[in-house]
N, C-alpha and C positions, 0 to 999 in steps of 0.2 A: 414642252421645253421649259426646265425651268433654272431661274438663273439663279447663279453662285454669289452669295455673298462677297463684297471685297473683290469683285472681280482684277482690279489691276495686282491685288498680291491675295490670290486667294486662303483661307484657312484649310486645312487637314487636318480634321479633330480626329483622336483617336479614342481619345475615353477622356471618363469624367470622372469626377467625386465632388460631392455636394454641391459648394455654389459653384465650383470651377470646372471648366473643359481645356483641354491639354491638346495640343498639338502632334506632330510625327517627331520635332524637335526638343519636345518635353516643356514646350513655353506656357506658363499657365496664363487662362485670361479668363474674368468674370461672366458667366454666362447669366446674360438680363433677357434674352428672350426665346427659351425653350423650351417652357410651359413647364420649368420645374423650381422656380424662384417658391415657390411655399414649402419644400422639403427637400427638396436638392438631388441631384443624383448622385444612386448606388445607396439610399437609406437603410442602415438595417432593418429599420419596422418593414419597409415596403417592400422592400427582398421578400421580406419572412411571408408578411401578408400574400404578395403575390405568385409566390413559389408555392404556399399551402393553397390557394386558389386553384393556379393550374395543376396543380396533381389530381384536384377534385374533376373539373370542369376548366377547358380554356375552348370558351366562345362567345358571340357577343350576345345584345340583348335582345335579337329579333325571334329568340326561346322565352317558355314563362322559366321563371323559376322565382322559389320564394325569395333570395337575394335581393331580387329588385324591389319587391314590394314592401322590402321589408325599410329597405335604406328609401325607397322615395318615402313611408312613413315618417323617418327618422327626420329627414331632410327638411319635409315639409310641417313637421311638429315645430321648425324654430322658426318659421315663415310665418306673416298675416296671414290670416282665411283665404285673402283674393289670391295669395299665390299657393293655389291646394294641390296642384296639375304640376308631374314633372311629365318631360320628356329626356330619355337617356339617348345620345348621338355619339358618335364616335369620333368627332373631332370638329374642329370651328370652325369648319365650311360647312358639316352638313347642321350646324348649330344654325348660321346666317342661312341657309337654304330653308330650313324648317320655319324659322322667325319671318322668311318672306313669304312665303306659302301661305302663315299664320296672319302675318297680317295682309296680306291679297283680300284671302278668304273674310277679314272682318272687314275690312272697310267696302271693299268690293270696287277696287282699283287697282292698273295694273302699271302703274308706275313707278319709277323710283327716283328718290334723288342720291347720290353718294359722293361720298369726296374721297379726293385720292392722298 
């Protein structure tokens, strides 16, 4: 079950373009939190990139392919040393799931504190 934003006057987004999402009544509003504030939606690079991607291959990263290895290189070329390890996930729950796991495993405790 998961809950709607705005619930006493909810949103009906119907599409976007760059930093904006648009309604069913055409009202534009700033979009600050849907994981696309660094390039916005409907990018022509990312269209292009993405659309020449899935014509090749559209799957994720539990395949090898040299793709991956090639961009965790890239990645990890602008990082210190300590951070030499990536891990590719598929979105930031299973990002926070892997990082508790990760850290379980190092400290060797199975608790947590969190705040809401």
């Amino acid at each position: 079950s998961c809950k709607v934003f705005y619930a006493k006057d909810p949103l009906k987004i119907v599409r976007a373009q760059d930093q904006y999402m648009f309604d069913e009544k055409g009202e534009k509003y700033l979009d600050c939190i849907n994981n696309v504030a660094h390039v916005g939606h409907s990018h022509p690079y990312v269209i292009k990139a993405a659309t020449k991607q899935m014509v090749l291959l559209n799957t994720n990263s539990r395949f090898l392919h040299d793709n991956l290895v090639q961009y965790a290189q890239r990645l990890t070329a602008t990082l210190p040393e300590k951070l030499s390890v990536c891990y590719f996930v598929n979105s930031g729950s299973e990002a926070n799931d892997l990082a508790l796991r990760l850290a379980r495993q190092y400290r060797g405790h199975q608790d947590v504190i969190t705040l809401e």
